[in-house]
Biopython code that builds the backbone (N, CA, C, O; Angstrom):
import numpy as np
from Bio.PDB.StructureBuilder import StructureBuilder

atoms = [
    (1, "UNK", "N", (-21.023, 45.566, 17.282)),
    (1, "UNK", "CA", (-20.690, 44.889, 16.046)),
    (1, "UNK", "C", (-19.400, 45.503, 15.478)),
    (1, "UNK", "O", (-19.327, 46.731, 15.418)),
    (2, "UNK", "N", (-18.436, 44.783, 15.081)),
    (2, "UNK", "CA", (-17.115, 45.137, 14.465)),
    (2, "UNK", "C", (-16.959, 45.118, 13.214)),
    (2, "UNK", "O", (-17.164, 44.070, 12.601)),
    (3, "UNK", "N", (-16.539, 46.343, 12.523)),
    (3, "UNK", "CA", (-16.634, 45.863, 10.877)),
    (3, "UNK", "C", (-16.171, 44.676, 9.645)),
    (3, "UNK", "O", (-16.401, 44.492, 8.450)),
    (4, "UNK", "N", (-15.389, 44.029, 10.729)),
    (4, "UNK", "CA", (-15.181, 42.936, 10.367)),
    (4, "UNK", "C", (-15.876, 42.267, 10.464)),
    (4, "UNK", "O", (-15.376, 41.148, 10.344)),
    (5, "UNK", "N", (-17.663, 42.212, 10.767)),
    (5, "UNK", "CA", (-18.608, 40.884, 11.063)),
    (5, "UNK", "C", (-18.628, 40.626, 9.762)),
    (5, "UNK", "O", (-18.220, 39.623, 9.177)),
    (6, "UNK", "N", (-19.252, 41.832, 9.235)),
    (6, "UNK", "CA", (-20.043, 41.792, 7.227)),
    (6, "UNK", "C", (-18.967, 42.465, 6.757)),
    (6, "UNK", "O", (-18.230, 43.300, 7.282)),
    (7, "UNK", "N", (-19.009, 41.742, 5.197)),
    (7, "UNK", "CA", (-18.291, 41.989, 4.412)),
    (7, "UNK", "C", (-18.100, 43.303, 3.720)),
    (7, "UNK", "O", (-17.019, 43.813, 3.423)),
    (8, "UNK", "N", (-19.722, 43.948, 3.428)),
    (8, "UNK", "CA", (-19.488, 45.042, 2.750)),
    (8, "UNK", "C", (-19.633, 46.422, 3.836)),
    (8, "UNK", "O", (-19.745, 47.609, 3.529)),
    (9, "UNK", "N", (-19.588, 45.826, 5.128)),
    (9, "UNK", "CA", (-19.712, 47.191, 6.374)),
    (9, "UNK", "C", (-17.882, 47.496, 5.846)),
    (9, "UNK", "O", (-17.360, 48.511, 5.386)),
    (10, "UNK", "N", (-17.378, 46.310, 6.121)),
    (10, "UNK", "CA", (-15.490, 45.987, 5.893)),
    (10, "UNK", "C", (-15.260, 46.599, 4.586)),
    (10, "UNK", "O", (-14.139, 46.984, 4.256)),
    (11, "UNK", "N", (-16.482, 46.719, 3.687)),
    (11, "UNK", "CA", (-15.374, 47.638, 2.468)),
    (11, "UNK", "C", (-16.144, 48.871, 2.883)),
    (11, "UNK", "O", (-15.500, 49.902, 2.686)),
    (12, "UNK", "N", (-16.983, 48.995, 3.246)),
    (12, "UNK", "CA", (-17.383, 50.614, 3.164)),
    (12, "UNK", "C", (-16.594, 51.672, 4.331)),
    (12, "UNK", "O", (-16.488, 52.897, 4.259)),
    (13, "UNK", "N", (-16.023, 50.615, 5.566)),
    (13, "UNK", "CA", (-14.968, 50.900, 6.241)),
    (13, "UNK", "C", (-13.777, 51.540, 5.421)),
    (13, "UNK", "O", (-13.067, 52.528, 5.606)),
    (14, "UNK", "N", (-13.849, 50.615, 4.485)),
    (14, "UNK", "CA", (-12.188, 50.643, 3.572)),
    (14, "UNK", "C", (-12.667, 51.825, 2.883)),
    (14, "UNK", "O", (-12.109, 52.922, 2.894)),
    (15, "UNK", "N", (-13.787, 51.510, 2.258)),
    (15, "UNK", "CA", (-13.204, 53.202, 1.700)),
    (15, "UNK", "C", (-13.616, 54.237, 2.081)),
    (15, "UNK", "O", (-13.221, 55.205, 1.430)),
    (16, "UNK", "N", (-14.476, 54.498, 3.152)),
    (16, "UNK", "CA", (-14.368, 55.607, 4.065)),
    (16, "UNK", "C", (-13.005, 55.930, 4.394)),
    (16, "UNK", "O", (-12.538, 57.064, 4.287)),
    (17, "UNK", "N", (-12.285, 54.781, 4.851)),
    (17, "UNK", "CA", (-10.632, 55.352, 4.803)),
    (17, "UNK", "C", (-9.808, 56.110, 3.901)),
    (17, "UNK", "O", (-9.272, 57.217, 3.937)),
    (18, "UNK", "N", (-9.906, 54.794, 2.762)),
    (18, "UNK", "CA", (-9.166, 55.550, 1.679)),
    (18, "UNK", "C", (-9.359, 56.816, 1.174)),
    (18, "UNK", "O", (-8.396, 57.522, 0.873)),
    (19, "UNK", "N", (-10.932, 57.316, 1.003)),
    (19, "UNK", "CA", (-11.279, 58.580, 0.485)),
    (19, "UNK", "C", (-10.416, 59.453, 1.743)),
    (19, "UNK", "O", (-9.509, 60.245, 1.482)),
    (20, "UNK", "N", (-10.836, 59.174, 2.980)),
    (20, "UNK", "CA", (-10.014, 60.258, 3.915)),
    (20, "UNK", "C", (-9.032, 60.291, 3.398)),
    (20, "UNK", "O", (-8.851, 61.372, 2.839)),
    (21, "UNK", "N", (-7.674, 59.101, 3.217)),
    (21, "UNK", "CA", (-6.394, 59.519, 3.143)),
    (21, "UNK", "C", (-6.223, 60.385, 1.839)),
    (21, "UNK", "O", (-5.397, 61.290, 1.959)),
    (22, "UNK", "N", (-6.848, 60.281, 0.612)),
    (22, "UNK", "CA", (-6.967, 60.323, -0.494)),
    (22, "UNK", "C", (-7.266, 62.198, -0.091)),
    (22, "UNK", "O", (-6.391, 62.955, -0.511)),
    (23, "UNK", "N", (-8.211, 62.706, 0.524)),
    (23, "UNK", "CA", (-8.532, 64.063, 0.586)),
    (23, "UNK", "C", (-7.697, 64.902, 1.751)),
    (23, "UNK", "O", (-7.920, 66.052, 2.129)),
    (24, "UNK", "N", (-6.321, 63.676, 2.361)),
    (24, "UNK", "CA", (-5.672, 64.502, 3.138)),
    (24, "UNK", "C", (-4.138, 64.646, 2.681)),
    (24, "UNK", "O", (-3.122, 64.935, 3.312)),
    (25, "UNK", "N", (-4.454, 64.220, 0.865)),
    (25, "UNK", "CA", (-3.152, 63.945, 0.074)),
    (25, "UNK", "C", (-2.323, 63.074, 0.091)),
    (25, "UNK", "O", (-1.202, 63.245, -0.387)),
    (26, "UNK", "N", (-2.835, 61.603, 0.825)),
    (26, "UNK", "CA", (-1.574, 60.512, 1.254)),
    (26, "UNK", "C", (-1.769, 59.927, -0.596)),
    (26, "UNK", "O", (-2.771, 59.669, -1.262)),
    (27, "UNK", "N", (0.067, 59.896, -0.991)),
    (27, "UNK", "CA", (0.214, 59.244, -2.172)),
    (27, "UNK", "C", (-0.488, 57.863, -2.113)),
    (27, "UNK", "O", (-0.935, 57.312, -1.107)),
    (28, "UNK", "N", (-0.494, 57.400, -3.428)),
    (28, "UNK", "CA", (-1.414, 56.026, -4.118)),
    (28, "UNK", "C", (-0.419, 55.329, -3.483)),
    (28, "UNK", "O", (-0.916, 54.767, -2.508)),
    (29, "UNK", "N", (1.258, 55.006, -3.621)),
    (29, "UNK", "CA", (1.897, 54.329, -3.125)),
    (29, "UNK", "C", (2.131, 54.152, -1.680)),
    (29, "UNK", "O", (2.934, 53.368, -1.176)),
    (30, "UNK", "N", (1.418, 54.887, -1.129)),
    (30, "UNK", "CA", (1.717, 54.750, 0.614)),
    (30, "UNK", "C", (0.949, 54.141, 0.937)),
    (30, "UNK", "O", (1.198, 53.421, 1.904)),
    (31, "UNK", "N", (-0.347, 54.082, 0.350)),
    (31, "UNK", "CA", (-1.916, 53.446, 0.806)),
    (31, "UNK", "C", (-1.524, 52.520, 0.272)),
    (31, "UNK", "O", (-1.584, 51.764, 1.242)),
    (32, "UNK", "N", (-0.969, 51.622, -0.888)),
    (32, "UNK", "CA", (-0.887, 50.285, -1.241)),
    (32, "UNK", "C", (0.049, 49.081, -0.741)),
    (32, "UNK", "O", (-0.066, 47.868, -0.913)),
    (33, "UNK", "N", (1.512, 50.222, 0.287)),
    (33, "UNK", "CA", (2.343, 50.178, 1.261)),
    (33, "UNK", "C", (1.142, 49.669, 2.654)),
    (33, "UNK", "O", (1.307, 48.507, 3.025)),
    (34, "UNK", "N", (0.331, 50.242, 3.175)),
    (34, "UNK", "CA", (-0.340, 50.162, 4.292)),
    (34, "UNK", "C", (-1.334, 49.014, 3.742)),
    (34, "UNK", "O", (-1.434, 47.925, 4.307)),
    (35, "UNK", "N", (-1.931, 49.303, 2.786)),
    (35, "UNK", "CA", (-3.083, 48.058, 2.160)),
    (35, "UNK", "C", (-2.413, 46.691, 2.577)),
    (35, "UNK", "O", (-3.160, 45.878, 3.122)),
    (36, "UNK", "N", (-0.962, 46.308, 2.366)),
    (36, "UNK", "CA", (-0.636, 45.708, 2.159)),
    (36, "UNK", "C", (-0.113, 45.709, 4.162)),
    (36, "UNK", "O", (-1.048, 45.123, 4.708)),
    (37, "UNK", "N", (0.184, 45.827, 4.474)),
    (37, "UNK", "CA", (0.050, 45.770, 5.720)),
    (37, "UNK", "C", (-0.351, 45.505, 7.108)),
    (37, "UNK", "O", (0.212, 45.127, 8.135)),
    (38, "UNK", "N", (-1.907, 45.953, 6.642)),
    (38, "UNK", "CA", (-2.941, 45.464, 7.356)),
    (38, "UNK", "C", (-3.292, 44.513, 6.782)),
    (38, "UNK", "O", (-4.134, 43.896, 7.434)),
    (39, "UNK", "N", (-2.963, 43.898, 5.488)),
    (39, "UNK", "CA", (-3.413, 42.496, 5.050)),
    (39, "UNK", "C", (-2.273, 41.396, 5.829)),
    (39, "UNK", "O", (-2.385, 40.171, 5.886)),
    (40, "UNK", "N", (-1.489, 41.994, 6.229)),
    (40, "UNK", "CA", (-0.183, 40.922, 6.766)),
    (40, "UNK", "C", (-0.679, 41.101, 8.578)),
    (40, "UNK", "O", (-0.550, 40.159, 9.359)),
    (41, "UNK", "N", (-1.122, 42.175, 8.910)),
    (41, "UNK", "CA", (-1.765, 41.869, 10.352)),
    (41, "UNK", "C", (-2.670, 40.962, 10.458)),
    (41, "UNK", "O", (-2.566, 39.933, 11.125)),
    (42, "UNK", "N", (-4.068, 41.470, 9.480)),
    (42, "UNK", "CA", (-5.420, 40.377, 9.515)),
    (42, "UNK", "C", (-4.606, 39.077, 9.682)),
    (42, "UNK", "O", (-4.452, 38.259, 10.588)),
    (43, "UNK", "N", (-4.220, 39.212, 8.613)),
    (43, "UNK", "CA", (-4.115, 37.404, 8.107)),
    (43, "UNK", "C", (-3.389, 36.804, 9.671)),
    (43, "UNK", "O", (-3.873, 35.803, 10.199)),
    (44, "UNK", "N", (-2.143, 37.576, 10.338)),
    (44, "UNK", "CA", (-1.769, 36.746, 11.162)),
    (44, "UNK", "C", (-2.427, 37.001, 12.758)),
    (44, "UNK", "O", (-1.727, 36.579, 13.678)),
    (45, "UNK", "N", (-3.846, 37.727, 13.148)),
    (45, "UNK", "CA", (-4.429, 38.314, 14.088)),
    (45, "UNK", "C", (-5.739, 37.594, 14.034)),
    (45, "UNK", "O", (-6.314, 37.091, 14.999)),
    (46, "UNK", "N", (-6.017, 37.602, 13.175)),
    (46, "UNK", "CA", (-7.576, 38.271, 13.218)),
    (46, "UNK", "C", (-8.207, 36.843, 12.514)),
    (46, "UNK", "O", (-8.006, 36.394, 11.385)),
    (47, "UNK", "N", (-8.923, 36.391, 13.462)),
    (47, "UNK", "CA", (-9.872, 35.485, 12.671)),
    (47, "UNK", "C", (-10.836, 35.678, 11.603)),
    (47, "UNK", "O", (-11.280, 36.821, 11.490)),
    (48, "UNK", "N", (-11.313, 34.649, 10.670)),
    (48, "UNK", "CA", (-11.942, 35.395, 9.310)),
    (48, "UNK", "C", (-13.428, 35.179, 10.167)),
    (48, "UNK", "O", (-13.730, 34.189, 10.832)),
    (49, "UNK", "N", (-14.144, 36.251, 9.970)),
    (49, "UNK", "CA", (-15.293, 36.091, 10.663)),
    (49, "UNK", "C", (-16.730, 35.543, 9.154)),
    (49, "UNK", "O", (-17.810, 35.007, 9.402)),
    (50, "UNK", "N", (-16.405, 35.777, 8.275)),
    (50, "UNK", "CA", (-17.241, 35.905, 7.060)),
    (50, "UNK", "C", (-16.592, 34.977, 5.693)),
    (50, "UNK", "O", (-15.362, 34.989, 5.661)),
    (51, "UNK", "N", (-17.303, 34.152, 4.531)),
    (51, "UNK", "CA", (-16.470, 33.299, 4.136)),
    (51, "UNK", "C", (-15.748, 34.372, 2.754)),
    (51, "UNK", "O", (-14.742, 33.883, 2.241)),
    (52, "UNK", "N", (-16.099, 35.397, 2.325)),
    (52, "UNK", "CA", (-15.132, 36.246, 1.951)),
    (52, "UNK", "C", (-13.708, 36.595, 2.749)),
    (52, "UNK", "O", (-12.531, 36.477, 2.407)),
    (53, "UNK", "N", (-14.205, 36.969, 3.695)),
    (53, "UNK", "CA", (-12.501, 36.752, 4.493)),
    (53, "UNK", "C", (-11.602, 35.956, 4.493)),
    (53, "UNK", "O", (-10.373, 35.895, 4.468)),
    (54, "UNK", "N", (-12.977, 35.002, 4.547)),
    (54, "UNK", "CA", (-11.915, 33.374, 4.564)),
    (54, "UNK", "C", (-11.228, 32.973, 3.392)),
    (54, "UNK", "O", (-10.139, 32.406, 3.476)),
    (55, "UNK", "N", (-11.941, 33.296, 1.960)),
    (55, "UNK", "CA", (-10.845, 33.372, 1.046)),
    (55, "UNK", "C", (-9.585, 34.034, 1.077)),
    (55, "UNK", "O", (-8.448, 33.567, 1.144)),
    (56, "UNK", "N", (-10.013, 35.261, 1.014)),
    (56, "UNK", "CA", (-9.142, 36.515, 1.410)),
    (56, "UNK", "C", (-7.883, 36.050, 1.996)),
    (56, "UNK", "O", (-6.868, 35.833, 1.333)),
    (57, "UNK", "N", (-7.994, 35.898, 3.343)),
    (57, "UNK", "CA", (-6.894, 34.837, 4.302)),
    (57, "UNK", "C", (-6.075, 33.572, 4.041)),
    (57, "UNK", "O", (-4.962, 33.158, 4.366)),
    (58, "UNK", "N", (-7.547, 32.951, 3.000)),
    (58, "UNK", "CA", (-6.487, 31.572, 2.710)),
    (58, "UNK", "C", (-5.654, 32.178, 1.213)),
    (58, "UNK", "O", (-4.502, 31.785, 1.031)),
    (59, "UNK", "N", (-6.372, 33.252, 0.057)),
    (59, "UNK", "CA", (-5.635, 33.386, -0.780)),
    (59, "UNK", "C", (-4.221, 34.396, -0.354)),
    (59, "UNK", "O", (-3.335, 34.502, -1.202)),
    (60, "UNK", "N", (-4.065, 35.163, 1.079)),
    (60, "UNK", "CA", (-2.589, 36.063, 1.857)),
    (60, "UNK", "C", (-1.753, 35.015, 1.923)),
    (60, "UNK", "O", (-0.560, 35.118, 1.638)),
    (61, "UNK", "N", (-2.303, 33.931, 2.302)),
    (61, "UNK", "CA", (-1.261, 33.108, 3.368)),
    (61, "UNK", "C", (-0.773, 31.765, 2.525)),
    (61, "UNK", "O", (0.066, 30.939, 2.884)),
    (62, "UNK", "N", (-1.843, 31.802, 0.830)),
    (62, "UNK", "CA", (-0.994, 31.336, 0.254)),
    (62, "UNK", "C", (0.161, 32.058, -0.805)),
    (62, "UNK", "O", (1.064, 31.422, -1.348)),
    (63, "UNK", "N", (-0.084, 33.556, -0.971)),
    (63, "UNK", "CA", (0.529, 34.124, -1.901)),
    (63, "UNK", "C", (2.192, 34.798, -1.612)),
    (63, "UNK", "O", (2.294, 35.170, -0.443)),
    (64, "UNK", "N", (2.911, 34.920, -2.077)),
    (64, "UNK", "CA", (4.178, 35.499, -1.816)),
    (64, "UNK", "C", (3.759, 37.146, -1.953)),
    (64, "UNK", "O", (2.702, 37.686, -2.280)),
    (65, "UNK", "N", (5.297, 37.774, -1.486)),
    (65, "UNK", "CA", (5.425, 39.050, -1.274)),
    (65, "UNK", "C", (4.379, 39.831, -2.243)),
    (65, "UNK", "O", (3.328, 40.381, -1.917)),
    (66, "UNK", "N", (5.083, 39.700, -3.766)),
    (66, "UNK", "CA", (4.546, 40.484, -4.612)),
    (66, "UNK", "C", (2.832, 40.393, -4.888)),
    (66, "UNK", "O", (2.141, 41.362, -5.205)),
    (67, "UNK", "N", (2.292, 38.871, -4.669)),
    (67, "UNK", "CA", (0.972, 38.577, -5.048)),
    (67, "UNK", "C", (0.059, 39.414, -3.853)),
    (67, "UNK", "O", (-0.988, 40.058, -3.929)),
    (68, "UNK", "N", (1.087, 39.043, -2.578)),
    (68, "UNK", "CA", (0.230, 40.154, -1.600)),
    (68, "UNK", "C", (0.071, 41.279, -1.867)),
    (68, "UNK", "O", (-1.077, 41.689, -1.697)),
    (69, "UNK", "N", (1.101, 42.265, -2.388)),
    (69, "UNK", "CA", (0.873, 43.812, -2.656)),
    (69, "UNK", "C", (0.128, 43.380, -4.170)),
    (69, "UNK", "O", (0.558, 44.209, -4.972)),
    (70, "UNK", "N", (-0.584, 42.656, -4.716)),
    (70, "UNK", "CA", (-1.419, 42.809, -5.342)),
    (70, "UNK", "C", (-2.712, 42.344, -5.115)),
    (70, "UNK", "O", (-3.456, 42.368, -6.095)),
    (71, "UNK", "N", (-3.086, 41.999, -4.243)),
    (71, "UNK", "CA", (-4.091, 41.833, -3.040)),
    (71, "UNK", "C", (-4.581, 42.729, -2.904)),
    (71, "UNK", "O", (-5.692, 42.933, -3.394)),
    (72, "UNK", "N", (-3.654, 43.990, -1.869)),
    (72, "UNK", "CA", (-3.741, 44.685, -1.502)),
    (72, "UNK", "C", (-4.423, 45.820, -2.527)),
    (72, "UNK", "O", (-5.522, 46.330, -2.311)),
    (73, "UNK", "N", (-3.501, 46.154, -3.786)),
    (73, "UNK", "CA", (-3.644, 46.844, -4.401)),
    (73, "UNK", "C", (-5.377, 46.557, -5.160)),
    (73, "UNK", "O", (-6.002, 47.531, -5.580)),
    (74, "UNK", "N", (-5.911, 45.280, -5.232)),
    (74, "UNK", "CA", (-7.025, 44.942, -5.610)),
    (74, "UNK", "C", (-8.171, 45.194, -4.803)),
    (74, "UNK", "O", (-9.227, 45.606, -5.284)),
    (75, "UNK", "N", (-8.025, 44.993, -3.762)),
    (75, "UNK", "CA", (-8.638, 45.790, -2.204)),
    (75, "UNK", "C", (-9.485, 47.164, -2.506)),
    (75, "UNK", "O", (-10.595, 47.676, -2.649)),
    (76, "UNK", "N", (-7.901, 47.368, -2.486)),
    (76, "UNK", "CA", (-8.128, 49.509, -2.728)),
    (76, "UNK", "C", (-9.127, 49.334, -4.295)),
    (76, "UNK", "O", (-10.238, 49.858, -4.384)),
    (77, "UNK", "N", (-8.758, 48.853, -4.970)),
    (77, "UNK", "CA", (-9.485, 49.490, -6.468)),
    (77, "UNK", "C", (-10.843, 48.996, -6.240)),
    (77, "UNK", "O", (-11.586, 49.941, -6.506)),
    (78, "UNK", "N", (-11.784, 47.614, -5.748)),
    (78, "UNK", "CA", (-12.915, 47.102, -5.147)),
    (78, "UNK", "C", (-13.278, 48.276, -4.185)),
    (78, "UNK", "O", (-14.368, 48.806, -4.401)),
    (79, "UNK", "N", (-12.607, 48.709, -3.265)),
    (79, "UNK", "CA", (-13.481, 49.873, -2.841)),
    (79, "UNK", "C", (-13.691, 51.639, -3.128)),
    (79, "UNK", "O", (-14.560, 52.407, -2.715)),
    (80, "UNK", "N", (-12.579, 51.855, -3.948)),
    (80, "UNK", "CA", (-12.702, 52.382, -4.642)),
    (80, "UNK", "C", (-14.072, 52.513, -5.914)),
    (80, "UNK", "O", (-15.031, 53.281, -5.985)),
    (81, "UNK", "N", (-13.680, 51.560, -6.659)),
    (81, "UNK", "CA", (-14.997, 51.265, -7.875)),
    (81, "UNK", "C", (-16.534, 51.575, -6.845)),
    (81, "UNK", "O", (-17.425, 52.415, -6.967)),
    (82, "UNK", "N", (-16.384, 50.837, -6.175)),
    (82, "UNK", "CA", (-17.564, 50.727, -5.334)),
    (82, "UNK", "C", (-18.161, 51.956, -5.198)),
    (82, "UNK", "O", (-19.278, 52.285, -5.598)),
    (83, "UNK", "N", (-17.144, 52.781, -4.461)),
    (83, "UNK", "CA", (-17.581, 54.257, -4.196)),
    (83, "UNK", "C", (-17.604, 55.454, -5.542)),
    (83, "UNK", "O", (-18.066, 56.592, -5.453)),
    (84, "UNK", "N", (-16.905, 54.770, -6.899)),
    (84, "UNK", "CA", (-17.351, 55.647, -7.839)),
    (84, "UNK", "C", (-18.936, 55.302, -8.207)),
    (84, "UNK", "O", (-19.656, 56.091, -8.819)),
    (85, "UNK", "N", (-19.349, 54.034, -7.747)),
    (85, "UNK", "CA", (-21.076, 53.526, -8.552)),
    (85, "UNK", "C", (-21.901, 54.247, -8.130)),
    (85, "UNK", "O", (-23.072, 54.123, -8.491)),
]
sb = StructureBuilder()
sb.init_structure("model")
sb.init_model(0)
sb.init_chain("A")
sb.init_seg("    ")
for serial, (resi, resn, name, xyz) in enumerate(atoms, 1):
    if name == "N":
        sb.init_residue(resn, " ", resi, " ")
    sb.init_atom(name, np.array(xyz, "f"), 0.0, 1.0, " ", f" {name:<3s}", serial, name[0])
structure = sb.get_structure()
């Protein structure tokens, strides 16, 4: 199973990440640089396997530059919050 099947395996992925980068000192702006990154791979790779994705994908591929790095940046704070509850 790939963490991309379920939605919340895909955020608990995410922020298992982020906390790593976060406790190996990578700045807020580098992770929202990369957030934003792997949202421009998914979207043009990766089929949406789940219908959260599928928003997700249709709201990348309709948004411009800036709306994406706020995507992104919304990403990180959803798994973030998550992991402060």
């Amino acid at each position: 199973m790939s963490v991309l099947d379920n939605f919340d395996t895909w955020k608990d992925f995410l922020g298992n990440r982020l906390q790593q980068a976060q406790n190996n000192g990578m700045d807020e702006g580098i992770m929202s640089t990369i957030a934003a990154e792997i949202g421009d791979y998914l979207a043009a790779n990766v089929e949406p396997k789940n219908d959260e994705q599928r928003l997700l994908a249709d709201l990348w591929h309709s948004a411009d530059e800036n709306q994406k790095q706020v995507l992104a940046n919304t990403m990180i704070n959803l798994v973030k919050n998550k992991n402060a509850h």
